[in-house]
DOZA-509690 format. One record per residue: residue in one letter; x, y, z of N, C-alpha, C, CB in turn. Coordinates in steps of 0.001 Angstrom, whole numbers, plus 524288, in hexadecimal, padded with zeros to 5 digits. Each point is the difference from the previous one (the first is absolute). Glycine has a CB too. Layout:
AXYZXYZXYZXYZ/...
This chain:
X83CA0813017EA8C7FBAE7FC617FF737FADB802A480187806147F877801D1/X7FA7980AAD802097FB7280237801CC7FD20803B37FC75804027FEBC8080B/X7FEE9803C37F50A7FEDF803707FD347FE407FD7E7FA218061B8061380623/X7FB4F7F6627F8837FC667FBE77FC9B7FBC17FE2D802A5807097FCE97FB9E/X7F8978001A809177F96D7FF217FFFD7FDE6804AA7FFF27FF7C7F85F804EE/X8015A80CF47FEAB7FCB08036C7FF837FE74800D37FAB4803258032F80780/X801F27FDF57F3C17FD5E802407FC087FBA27FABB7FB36809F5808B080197/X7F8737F2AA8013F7FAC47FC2E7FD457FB29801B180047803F37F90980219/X7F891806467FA057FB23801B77FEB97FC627FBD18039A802B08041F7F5C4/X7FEB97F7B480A557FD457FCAC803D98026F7FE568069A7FD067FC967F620/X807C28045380BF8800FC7FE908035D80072805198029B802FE7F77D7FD0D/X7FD4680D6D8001080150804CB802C77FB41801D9803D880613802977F7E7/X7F3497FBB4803517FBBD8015F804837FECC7FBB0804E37FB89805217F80D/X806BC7F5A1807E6800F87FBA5802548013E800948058A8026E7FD017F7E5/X80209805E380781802448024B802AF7FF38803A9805928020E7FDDB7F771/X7FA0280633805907FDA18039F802287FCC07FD76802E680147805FD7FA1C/X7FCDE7F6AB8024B7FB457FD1480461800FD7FD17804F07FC0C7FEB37F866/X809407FEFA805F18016A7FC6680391801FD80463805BA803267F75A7F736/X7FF7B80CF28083F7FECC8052E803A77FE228007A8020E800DE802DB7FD8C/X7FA2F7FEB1800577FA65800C8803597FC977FCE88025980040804F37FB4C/X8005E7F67A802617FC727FAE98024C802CF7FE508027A7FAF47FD6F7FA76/X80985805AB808F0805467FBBC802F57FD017FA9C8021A80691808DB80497/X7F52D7F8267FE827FD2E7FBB9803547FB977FDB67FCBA801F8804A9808C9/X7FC4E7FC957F4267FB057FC7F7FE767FFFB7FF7C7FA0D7FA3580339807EA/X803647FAA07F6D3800997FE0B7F88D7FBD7805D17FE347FFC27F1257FF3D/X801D08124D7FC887FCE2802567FD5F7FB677FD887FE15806F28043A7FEB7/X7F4F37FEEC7FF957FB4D7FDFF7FBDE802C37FFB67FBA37F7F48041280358/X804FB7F6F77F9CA8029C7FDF57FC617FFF58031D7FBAD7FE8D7F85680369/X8063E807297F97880048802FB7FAE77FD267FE2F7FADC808388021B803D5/X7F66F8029A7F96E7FD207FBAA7FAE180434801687FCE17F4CD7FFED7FFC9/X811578038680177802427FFD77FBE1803347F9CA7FE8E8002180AF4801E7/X7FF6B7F4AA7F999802FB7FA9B7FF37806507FEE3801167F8F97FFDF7F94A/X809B4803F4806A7804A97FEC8800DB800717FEBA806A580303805D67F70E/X7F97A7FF3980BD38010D8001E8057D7FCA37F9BA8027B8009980CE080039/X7FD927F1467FB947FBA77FC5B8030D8052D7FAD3802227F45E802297F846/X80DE67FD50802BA8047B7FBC6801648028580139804B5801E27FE587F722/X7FF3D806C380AFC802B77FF24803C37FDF78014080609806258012C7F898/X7F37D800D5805757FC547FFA8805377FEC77FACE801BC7FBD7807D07FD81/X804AA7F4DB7FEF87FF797F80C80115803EB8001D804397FEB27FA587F578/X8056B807E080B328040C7FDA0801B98036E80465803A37FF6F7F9317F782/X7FB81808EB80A968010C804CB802FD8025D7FCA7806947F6C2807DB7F9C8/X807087F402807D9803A77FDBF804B0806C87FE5C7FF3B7F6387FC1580277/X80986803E67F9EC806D57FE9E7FE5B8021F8039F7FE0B7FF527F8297FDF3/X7FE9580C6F8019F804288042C7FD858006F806E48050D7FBFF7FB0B7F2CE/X808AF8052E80D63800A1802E48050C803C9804867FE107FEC47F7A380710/X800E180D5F7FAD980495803A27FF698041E80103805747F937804977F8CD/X80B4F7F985804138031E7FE32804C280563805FA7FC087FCA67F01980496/X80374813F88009780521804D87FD7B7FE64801197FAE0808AF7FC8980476/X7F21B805387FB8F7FBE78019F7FB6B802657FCE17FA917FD6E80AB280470/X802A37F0C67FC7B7FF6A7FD087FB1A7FC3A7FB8880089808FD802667FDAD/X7F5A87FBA07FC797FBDE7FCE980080801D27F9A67FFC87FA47808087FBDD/X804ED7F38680943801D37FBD27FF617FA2E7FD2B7FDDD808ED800DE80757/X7F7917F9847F97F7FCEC7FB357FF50803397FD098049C7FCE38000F7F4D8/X8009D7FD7880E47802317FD14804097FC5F7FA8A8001680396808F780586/X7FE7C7F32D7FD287FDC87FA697FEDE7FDBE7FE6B803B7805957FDA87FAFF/X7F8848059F808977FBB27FF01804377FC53805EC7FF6D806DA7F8FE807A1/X7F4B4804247FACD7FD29803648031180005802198046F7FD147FCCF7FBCE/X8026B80AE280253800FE80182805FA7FA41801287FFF280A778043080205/X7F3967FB2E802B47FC358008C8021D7FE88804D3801DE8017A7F849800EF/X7FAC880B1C7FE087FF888063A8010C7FC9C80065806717FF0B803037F38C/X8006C7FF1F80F287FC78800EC803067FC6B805827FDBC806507FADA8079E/X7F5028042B7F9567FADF801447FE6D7FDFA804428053C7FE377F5AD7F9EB/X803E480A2680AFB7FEC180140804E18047680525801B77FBD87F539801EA/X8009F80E5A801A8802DB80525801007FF66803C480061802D27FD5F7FDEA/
């Protein structure tokens, strides 16, 4: 599975982002595919480097 989102054209750079921004929401994308899933960047988490959607909000700390 993992190796399908990576090689998705839209969830693979998603991904990356979601990596690097572990703690805070990236600047927003103007690409259109990535925009759908920057909306909905509090519900989507990499949990054993795969990409979920979860039905709460986790709350990031901003402080550190």
């Amino acid at each position: 599975m993992r190796k399908f989102q990576n090689e998705d054209e839209i969830i693979g750079p998603f991904v990356t982002l979601k990596d690097n921004y572990s703690t805070q929401r990236p600047p927003k994308s103007e690409d259109e595919g990535l925009k759908s899933l920057w909306s909905q960047w509090e519900f989507l988490e990499i949990r054993d480097e795969l990409l979920y959607k979860s039905h709460s909000v986790r709350i990031l700390s901003n402080t550190g």
